[in-house]
N, C-alpha and C positions, 0 to 999 in steps of 0.2 A: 721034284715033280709036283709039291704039296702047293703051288705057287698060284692056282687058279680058285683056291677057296680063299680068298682075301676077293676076287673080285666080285661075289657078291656085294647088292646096295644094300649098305648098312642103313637100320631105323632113321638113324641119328644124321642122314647125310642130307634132308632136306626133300624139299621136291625133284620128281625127276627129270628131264629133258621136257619129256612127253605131258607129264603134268602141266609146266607151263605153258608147253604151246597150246594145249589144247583151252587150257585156261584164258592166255591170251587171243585165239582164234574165238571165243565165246566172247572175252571180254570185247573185242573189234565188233563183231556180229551183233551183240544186245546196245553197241553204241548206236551202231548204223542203224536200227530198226528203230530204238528211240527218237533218233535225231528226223529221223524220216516222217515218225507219228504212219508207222505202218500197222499197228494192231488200233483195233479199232473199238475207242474208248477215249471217248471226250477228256473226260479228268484223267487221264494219264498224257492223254497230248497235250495239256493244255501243263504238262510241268516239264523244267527244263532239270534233267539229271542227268548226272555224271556216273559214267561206271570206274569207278578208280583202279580196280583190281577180283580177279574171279582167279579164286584158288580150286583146287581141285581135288576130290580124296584121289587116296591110293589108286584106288580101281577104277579109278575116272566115273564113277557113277553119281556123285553127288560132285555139284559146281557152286559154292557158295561166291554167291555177284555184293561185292562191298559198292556201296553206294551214298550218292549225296544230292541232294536239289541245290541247284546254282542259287549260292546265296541264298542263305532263306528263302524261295521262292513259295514255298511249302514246308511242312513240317516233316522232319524226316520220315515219321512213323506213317503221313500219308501218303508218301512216295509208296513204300515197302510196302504197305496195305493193296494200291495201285497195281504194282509188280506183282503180286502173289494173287489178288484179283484173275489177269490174265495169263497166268503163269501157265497154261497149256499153250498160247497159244506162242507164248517166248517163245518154249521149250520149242515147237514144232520146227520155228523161225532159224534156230538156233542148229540144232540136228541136219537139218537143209546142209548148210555148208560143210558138215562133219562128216568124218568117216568114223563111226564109232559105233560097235556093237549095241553099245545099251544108249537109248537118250538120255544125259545125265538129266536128275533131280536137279531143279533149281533152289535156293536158296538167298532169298534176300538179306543183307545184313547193313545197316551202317558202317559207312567209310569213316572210320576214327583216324583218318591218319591227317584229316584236316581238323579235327578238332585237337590232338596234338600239337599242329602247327599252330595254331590258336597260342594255345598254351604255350609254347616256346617264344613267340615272339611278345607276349605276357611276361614272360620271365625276365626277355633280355630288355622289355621295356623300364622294368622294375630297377630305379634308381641305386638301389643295395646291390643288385646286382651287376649292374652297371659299374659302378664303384669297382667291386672285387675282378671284374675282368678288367679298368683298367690298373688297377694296382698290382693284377699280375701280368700286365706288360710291362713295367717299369719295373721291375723286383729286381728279375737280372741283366746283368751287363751285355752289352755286344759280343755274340758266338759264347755266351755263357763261363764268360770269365770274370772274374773281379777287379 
């Protein structure tokens, strides 16, 4: 009978269901209002940003939005100044399409997951390294025999 206390969500198991949707319902929603240039604020229309990913706390009360300006268009820090700027009037934008008891806190943060990509293709550019991945296709034999 003890069979139903394992189905608690353990810490360790990630986001929930509900986390991502609502993270990706927010992440859709601050796209569409960006791209629209619907909050009304010159230097924020006038930059082109990417929402790459909005995670979500536990309790859905805080929404941190990772972000990027297309190509340098601006410097990241004046995107996120921009965003936190009108950040009432996101959130208002944002809440509209939600069903959610509390409007979450926004939070701006840079999208590091392009500057990672950066950096990888940095890496696989680098001659040395280049060498060593092709010296380990050639190391073993066909189906890894001798």
């Amino acid at each position: 009978m003890g069979a139903m206390s394992n189905k608690r969500p353990t810490s360790g198991s990630g986001p929930s269901q509900r986390q991502l949707r609502v993270g990706e319902l927010i992440r859709r929603t601050l796209s569409d209002v960006l791209n629209r240039a619907e909050i009304h604020d010159p230097d924020l229309n006038a930059m082109s940003i990417t929402v790459g990913e909005v995670s979500m706390s536990n309790d859905l009360k805080v929404a941190t939005v990772y972000i990027m300006p297309l190509m340098g268009s601006v410097p990241v820090a004046d995107a996120i100044a921009a965003l936190a700027r009108n950040k009432a009037e996101l959130r208002h934008r944002v809440v509209h399409g939600l069903t959610l008891k509390y409007a979450p806190d926004l939070r701006f943060r840079p999208d590091e997951t392009f500057d990672r990509l950066d950096e990888t293709r940095r890496l696989f550019a680098n001659p040395a390294v280049q060498r060593d991945i092709d010296a380990s296709d050639t190391e073993s034999g066909p189906d890894g025999e001798d």
